[in-house]
N, CA, C and O of each residue as an XYZ file, in Angstrom:
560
protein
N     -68.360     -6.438    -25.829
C     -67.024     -6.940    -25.566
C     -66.521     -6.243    -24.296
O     -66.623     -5.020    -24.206
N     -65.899     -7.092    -23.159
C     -65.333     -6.705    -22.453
C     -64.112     -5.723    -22.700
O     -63.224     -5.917    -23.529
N     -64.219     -4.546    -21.775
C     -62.813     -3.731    -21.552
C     -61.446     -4.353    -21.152
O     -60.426     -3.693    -20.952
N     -61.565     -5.877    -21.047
C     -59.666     -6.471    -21.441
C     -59.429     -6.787    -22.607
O     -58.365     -6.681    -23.216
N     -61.064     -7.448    -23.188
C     -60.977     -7.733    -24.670
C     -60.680     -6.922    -25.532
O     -59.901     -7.163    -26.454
N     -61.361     -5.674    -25.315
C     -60.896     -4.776    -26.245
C     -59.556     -4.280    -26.469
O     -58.918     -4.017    -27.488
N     -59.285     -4.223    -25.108
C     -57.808     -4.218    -24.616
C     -56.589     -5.133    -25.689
O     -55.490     -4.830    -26.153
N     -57.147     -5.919    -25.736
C     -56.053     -6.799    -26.059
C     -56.115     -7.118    -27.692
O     -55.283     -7.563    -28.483
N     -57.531     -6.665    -27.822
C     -57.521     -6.738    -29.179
C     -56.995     -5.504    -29.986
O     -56.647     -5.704    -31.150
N     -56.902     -4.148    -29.421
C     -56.305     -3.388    -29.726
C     -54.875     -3.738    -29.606
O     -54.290     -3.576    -30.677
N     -53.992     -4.240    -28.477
C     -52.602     -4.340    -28.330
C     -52.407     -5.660    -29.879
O     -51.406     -5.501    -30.577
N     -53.085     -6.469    -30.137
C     -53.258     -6.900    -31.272
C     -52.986     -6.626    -32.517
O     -52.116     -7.132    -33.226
N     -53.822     -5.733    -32.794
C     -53.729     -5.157    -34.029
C     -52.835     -4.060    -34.091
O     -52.693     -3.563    -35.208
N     -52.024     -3.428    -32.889
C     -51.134     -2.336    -33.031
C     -49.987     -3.562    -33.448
O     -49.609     -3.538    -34.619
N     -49.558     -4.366    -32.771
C     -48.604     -5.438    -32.889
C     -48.800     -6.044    -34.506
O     -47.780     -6.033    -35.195
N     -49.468     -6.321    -34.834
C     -49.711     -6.746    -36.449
C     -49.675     -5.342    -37.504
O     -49.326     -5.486    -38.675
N     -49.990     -4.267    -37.072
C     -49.924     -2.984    -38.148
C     -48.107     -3.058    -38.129
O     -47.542     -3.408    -39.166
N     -47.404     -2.758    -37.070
C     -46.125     -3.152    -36.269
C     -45.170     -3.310    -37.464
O     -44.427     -2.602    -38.143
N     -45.622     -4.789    -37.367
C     -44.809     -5.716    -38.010
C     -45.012     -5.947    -39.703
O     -44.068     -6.400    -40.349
N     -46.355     -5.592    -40.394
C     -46.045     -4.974    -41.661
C     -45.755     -4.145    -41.695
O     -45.099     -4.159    -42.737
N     -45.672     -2.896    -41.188
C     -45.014     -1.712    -41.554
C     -43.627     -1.808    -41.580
O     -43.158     -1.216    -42.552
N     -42.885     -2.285    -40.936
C     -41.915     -2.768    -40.817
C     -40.846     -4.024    -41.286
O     -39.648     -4.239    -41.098
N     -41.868     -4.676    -41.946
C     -41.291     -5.836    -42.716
C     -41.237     -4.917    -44.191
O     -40.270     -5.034    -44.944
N     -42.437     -3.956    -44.518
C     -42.402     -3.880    -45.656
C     -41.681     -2.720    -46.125
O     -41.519     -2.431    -47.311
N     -41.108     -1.843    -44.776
C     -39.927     -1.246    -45.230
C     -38.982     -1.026    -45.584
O     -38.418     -0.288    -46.392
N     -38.624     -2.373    -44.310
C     -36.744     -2.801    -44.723
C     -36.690     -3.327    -45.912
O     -35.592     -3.781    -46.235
N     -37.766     -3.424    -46.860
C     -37.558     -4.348    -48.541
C     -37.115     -3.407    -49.130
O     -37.860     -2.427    -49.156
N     -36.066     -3.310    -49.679
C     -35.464     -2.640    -51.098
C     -35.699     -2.785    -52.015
O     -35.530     -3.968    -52.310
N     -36.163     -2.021    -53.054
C     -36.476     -2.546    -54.408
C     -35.739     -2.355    -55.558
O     -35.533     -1.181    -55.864
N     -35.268     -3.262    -56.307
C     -34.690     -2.860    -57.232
C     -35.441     -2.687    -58.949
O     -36.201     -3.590    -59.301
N     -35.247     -1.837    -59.655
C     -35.494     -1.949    -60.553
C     -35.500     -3.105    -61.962
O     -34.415     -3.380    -62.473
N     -36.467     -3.573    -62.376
C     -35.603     -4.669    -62.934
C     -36.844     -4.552    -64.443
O     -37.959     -4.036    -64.368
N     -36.286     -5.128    -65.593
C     -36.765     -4.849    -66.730
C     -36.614     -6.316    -67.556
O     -35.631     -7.037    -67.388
N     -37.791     -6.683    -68.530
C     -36.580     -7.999    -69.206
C     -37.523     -7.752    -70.178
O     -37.929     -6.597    -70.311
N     -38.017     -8.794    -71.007
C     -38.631     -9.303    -72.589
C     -38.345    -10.481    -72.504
O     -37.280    -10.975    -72.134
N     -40.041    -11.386    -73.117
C     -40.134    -12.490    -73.027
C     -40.711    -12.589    -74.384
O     -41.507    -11.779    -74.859
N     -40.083    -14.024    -75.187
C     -40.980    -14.145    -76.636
C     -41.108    -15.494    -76.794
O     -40.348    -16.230    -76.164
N     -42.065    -16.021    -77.639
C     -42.343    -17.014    -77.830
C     -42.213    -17.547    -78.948
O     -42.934    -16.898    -79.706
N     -41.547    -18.623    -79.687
C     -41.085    -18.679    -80.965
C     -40.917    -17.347    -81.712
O     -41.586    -17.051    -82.702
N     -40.226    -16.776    -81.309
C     -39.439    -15.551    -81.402
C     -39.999    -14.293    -81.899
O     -39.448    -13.425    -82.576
N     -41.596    -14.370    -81.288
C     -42.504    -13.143    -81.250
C     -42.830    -12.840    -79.760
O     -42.818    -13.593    -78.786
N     -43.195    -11.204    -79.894
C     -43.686    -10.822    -78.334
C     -44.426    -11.322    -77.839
O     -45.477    -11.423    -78.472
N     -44.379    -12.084    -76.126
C     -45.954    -12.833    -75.989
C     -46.429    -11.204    -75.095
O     -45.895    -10.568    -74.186
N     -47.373    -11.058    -75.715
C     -48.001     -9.654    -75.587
C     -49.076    -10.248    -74.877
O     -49.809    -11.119    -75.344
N     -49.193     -9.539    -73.219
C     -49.995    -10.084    -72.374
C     -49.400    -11.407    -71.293
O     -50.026    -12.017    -70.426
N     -48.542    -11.496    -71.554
C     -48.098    -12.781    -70.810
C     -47.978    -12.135    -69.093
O     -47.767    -10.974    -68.742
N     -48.172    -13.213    -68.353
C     -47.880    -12.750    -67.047
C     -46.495    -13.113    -66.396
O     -46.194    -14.290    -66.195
N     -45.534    -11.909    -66.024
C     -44.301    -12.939    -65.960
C     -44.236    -12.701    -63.903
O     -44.054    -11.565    -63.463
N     -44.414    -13.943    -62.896
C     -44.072    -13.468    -61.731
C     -42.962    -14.650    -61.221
O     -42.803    -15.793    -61.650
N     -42.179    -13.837    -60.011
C     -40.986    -14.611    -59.588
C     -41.385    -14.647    -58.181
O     -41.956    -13.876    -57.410
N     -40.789    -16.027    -58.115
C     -40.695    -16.785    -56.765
C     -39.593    -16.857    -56.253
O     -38.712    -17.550    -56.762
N     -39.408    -16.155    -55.133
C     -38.287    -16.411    -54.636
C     -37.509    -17.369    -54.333
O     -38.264    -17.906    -53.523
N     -36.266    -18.254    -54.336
C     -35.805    -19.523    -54.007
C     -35.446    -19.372    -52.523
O     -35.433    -20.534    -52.117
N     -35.188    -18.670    -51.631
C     -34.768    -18.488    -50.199
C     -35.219    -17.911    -50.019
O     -35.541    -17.042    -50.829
N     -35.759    -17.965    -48.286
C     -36.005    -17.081    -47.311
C     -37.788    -17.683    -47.168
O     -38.334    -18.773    -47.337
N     -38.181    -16.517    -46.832
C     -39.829    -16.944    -46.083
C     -40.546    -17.628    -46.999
O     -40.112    -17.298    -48.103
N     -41.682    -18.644    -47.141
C     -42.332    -18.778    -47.935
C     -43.617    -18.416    -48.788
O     -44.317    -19.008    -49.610
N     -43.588    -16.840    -48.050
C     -44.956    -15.819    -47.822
C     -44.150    -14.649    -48.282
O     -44.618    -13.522    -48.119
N     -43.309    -14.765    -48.685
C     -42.475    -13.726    -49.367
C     -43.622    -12.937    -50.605
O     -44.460    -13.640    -51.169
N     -43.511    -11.454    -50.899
C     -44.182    -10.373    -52.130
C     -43.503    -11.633    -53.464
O     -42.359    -12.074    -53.572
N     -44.598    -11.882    -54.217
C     -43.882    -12.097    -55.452
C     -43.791    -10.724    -56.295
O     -44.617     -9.863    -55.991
N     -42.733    -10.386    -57.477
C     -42.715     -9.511    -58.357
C     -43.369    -10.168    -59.645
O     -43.165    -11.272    -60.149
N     -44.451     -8.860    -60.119
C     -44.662     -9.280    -60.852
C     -44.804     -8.305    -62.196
O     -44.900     -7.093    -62.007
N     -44.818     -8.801    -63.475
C     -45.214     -8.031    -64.275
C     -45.697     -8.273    -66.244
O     -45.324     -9.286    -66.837
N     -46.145     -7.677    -66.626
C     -47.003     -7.827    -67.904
C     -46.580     -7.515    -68.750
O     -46.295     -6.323    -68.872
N     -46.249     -8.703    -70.067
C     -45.796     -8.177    -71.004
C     -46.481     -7.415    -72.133
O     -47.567     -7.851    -72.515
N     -45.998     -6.377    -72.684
C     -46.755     -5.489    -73.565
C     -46.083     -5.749    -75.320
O     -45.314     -6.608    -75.750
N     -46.584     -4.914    -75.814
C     -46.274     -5.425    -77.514
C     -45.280     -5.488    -77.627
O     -45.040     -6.403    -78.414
N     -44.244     -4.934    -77.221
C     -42.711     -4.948    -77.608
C     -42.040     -6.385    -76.953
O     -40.920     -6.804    -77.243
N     -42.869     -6.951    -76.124
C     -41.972     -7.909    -75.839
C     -40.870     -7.402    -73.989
O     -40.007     -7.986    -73.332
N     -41.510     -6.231    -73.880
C     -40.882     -5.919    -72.502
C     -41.764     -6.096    -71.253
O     -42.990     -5.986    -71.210
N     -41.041     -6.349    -70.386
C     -41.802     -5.960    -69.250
C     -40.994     -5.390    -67.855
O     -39.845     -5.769    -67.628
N     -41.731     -4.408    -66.911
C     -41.164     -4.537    -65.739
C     -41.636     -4.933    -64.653
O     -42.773     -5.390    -64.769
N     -41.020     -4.948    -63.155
C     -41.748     -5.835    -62.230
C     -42.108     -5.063    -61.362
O     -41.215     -4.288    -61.021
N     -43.347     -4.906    -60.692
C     -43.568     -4.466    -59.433
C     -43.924     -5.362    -58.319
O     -44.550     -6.387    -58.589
N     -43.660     -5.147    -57.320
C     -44.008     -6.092    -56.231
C     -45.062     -5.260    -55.141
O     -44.752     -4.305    -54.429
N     -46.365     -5.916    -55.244
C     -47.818     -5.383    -54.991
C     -47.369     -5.077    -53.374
O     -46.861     -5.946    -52.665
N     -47.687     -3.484    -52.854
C     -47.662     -3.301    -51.697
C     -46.483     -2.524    -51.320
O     -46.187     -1.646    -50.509
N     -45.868     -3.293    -52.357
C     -44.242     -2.768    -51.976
C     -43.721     -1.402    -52.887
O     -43.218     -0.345    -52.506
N     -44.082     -1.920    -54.309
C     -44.085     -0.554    -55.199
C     -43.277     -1.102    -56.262
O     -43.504     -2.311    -56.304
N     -42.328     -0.720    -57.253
C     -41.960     -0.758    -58.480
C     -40.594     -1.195    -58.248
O     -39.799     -0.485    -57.633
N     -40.216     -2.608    -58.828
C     -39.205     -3.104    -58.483
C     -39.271     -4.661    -58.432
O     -40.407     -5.102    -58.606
N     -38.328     -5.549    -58.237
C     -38.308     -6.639    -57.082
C     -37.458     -6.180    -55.997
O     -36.773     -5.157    -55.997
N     -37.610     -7.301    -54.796
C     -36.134     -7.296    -53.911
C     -35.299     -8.656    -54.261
O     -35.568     -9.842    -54.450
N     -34.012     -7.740    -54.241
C     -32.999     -8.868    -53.818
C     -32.677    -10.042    -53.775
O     -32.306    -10.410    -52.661
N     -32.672    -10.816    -54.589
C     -32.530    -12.646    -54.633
C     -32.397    -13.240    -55.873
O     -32.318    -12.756    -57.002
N     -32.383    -14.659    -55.359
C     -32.617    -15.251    -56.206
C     -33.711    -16.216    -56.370
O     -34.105    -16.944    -55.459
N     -34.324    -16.193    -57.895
C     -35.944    -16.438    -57.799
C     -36.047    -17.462    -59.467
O     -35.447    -17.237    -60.519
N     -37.108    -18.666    -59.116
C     -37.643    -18.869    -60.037
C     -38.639    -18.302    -60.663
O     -39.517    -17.884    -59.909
N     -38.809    -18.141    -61.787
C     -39.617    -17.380    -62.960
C     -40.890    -18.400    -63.395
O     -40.923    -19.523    -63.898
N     -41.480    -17.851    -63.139
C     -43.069    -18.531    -64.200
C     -43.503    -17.820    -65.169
O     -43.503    -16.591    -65.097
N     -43.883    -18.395    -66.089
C     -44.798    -16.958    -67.202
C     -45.963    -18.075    -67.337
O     -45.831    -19.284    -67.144
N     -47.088    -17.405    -67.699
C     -48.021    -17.888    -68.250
C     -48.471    -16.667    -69.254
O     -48.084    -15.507    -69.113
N     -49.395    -17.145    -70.340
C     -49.798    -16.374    -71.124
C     -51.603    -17.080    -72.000
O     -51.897    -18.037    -72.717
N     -52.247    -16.078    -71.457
C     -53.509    -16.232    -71.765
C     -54.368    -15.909    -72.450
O     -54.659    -14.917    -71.783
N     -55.036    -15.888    -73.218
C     -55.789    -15.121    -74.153
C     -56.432    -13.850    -73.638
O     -56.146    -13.967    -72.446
N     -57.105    -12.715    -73.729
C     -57.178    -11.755    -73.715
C     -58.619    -11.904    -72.509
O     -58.660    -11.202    -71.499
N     -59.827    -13.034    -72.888
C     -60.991    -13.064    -73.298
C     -60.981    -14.526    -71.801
O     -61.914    -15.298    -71.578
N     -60.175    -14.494    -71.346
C     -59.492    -15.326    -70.525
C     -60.434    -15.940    -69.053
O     -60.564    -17.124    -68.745
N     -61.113    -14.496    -68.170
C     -61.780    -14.788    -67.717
C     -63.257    -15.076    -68.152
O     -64.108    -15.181    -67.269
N     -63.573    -15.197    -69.356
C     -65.178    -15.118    -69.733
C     -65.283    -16.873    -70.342
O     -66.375    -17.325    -70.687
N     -64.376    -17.473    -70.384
C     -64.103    -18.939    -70.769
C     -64.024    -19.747    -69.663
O     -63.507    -19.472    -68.580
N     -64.641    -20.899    -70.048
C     -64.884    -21.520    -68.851
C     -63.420    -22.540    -68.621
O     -62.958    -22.806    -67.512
N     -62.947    -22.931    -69.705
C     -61.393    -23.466    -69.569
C     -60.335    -22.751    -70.105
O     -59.750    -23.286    -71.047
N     -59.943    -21.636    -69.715
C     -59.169    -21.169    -71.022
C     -57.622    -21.889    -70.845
O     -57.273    -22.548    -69.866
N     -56.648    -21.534    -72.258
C     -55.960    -22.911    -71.935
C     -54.727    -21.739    -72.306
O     -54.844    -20.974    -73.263
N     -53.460    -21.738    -71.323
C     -52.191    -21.144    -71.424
C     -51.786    -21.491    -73.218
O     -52.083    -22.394    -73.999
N     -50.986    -20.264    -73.298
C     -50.238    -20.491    -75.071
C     -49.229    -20.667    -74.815
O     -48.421    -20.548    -75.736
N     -48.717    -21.036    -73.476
C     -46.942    -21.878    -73.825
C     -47.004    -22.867    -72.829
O     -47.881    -22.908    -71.966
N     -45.825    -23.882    -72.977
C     -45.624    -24.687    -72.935
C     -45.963    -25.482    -71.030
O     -45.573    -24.788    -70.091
N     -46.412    -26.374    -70.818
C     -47.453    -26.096    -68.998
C     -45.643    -25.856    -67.769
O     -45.656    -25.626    -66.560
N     -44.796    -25.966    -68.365
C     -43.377    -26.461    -67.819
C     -43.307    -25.061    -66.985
O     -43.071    -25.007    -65.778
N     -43.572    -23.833    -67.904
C     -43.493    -22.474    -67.788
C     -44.203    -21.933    -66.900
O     -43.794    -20.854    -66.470
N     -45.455    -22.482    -66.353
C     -46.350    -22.336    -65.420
C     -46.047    -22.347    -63.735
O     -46.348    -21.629    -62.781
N     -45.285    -23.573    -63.951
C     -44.654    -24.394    -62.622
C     -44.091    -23.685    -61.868
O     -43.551    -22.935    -62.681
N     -43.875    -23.432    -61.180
C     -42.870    -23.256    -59.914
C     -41.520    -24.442    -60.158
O     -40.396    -24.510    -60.655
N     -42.492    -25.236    -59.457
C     -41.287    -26.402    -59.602
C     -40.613    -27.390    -61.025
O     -39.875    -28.370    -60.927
N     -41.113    -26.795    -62.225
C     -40.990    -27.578    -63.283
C     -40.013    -26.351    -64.200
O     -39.142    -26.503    -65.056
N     -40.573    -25.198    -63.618
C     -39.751    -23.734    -64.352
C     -37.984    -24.242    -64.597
O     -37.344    -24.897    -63.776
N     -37.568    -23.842    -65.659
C     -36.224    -23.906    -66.164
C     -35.586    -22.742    -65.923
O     -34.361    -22.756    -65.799
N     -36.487    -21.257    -65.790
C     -36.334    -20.245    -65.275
C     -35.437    -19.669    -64.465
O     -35.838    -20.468    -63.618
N     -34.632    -19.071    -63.913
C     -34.098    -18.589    -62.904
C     -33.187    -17.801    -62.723
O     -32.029    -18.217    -62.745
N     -33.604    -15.815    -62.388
C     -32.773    -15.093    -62.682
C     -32.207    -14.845    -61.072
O     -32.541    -15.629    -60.184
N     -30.992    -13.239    -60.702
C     -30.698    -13.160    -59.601
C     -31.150    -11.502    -59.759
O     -31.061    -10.735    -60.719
N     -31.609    -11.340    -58.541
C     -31.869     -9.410    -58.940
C     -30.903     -9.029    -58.091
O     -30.906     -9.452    -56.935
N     -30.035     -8.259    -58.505
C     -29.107     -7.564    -57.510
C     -29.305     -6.459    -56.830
O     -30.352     -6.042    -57.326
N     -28.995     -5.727    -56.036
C     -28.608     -4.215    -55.548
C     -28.764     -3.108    -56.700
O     -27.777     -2.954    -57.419
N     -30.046     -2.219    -56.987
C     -29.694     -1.361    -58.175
C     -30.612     -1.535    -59.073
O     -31.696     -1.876    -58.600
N     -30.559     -1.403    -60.415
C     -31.780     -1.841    -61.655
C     -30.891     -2.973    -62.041
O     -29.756     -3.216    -61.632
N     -31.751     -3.736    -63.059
C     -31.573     -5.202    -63.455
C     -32.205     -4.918    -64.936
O     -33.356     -4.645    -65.276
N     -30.938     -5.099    -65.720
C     -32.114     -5.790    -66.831
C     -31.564     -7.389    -67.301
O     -30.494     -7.963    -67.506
N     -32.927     -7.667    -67.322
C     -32.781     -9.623    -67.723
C     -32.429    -10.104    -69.331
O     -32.810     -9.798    -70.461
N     -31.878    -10.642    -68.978
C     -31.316    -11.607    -70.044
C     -33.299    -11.809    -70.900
O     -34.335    -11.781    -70.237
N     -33.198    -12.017    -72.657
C     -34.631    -12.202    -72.657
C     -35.061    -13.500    -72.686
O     -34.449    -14.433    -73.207
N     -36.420    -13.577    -71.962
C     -36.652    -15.595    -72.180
C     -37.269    -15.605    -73.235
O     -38.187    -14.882    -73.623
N     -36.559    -16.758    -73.886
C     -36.548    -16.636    -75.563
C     -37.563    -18.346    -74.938
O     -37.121    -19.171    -74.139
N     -38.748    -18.384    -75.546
C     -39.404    -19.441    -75.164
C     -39.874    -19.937    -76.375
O     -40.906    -19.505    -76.889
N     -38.901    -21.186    -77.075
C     -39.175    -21.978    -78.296
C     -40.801    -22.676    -78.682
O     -41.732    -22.935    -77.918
N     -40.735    -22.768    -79.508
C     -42.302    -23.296    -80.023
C     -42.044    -24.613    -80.036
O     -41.136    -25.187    -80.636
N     -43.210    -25.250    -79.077
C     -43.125    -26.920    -79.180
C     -44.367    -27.465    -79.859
O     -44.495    -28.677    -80.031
């Protein structure tokens, strides 16, 4: 490789280190906590992540796993323990344990819950810790 190429491929990648370091600072995180159940037991294992409704479309989702009690909290990968700031639709899915070794494995709630765009979901995380209202997810 030529000495401009390198050149420029270095001014490159200083310019891209740059701009994540820096995008992923100014994110604030807030603490946030909730419980999700399903005909009014813990879905233990469920995956609960949020989509943001505004702003970039490459936005960190928060995400996090529900455990036996029926709680969970969110971290947002990269960023650390928390969400940021907004307002976001909610997906959960919840899978059997054994999940990747199946060649179809099939969600235990309802496919609406999956969606992005079909989610009924939708909390706001404020400034601070959050705890969520719980999604009480009826048996159909």
């Amino acid at each position: 490789m030529c000495l401009l190429g390198r050149g420029l491929l270095f001014v490159g990648l200083a310019l891209t280190t740059g701009l994540v370091v820096s995008c992923s600072s100014g994110s604030k995180l807030s603490p946030v906590r909730g419980k999700v159940f399903y005909g009014g037991q813990p879905a233990e294992g469920a995956m609960v992540v949020l989509h943001r409704k505004e702003g970039e479309p490459n936005t960190p989702t928060p995400t996090g796993t529900v455990l036996a009690d029926g709680s969970f909290t969110l971290r947002t990968f990269s960023l650390g323990n928390g969400a940021p700031p907004g307002t976001y639709t909610v997906v959960i899915t919840w899978y059997p344990p054994n999940a990747r070794e199946s060649e179809d494995p099939q969600n235990k709630l309802p496919a609406r819950y999956a969606s992005v765009a079909e989610s009924p979901l939708t909390v706001t995380i404020g400034e601070g810790p959050t705890e969520l209202q719980p999604f009480e997810i009826p048996l159909e």
